[in-house]
C-alpha positions as CSV (number, residue, x, y, z in Angstrom):
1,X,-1.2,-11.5,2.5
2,X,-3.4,-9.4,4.8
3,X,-0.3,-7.5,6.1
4,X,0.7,-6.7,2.6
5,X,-2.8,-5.6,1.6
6,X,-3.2,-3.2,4.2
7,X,0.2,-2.0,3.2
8,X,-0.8,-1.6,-0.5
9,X,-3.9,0.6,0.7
10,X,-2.3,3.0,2.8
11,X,0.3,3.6,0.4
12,X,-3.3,3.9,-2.1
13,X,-4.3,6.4,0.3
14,X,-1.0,8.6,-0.1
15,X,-0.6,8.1,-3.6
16,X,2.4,6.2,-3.4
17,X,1.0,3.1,-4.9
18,X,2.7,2.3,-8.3
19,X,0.7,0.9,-11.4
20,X,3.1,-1.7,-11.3
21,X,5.1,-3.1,-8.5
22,X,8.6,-2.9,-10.8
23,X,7.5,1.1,-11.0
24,X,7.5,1.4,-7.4
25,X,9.1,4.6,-5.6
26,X,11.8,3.7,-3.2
27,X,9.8,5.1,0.1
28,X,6.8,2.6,-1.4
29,X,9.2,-0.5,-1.5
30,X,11.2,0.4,2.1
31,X,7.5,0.9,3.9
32,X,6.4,-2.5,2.2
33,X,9.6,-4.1,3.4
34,X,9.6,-2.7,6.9
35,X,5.9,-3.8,7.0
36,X,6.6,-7.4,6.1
37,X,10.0,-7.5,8.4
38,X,8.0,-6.2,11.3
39,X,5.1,-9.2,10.7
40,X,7.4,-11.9,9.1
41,X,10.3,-13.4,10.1
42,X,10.9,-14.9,7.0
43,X,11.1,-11.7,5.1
44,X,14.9,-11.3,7.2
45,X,16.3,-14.4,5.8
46,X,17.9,-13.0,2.9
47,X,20.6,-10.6,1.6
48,X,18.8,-7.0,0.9
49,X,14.9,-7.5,0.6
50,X,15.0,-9.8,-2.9
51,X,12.2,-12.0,-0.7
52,X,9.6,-9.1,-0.3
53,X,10.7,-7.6,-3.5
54,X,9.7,-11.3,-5.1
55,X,6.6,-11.2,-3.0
56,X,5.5,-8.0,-4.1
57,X,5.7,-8.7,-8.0
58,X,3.8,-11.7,-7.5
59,X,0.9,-11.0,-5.5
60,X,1.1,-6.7,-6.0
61,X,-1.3,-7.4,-9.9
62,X,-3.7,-8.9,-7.7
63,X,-3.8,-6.9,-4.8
64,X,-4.1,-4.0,-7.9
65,X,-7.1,-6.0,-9.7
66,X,-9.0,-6.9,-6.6
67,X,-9.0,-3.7,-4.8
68,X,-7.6,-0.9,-6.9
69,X,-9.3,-1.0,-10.2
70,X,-12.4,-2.3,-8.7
71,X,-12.8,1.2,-6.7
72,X,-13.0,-0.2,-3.5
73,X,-10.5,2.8,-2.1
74,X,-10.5,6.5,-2.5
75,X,-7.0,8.8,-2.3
76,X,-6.7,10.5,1.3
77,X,-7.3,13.9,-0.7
78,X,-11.1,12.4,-1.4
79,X,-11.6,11.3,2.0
80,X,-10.2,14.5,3.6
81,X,-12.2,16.9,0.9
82,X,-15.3,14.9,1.7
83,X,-14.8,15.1,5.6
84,X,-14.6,19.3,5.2
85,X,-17.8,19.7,3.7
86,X,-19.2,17.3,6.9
87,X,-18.3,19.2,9.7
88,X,-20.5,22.0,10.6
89,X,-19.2,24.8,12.7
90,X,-20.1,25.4,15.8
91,X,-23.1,27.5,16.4
């Protein structure tokens, strides 16, 4: 689950994260499956990627209530706005 999480955030971070897993964008579901092929064998043992996709629907509301909706992450456009108004030139 902690491989699928950190998925789920980074796609957060890029805005690719759907408000449901069945309204994902393709490049959202290919990274997830890549991600869980990479760690997981088990995630190979099928025709197409019906086991992550299955995986994803389950535990993706979760992931979504837990971490999402809770606040717990900001967009990279926050993180990188905030981080300009941080650095101070050089004197």
């Amino acid at each position: 689950m902690s491989a699928a999480k950190q998925a789920w955030n980074e796609l957060y971070h890029i805005q690719l994260d759907p408000s449901l897993w069945t309204k994902k964008t393709p490049k959202a579901a290919s990274y997830l499956a890549y991600i869980m092929k990479t760690g997981f064998d088990e995630f190979w043992y099928c025709d197409g990627d019906w086991k992550v996709e299955r995986f994803a629907i389950i535990k993706y509301p979760d992931w979504c209530h837990d971490v999402r909706e809770l606040g717990c992450l900001t967009h990279m456009s926050d993180i990188l706005f905030s981080c300009f108004f941080q650095i101070t030139p050089p004197s």
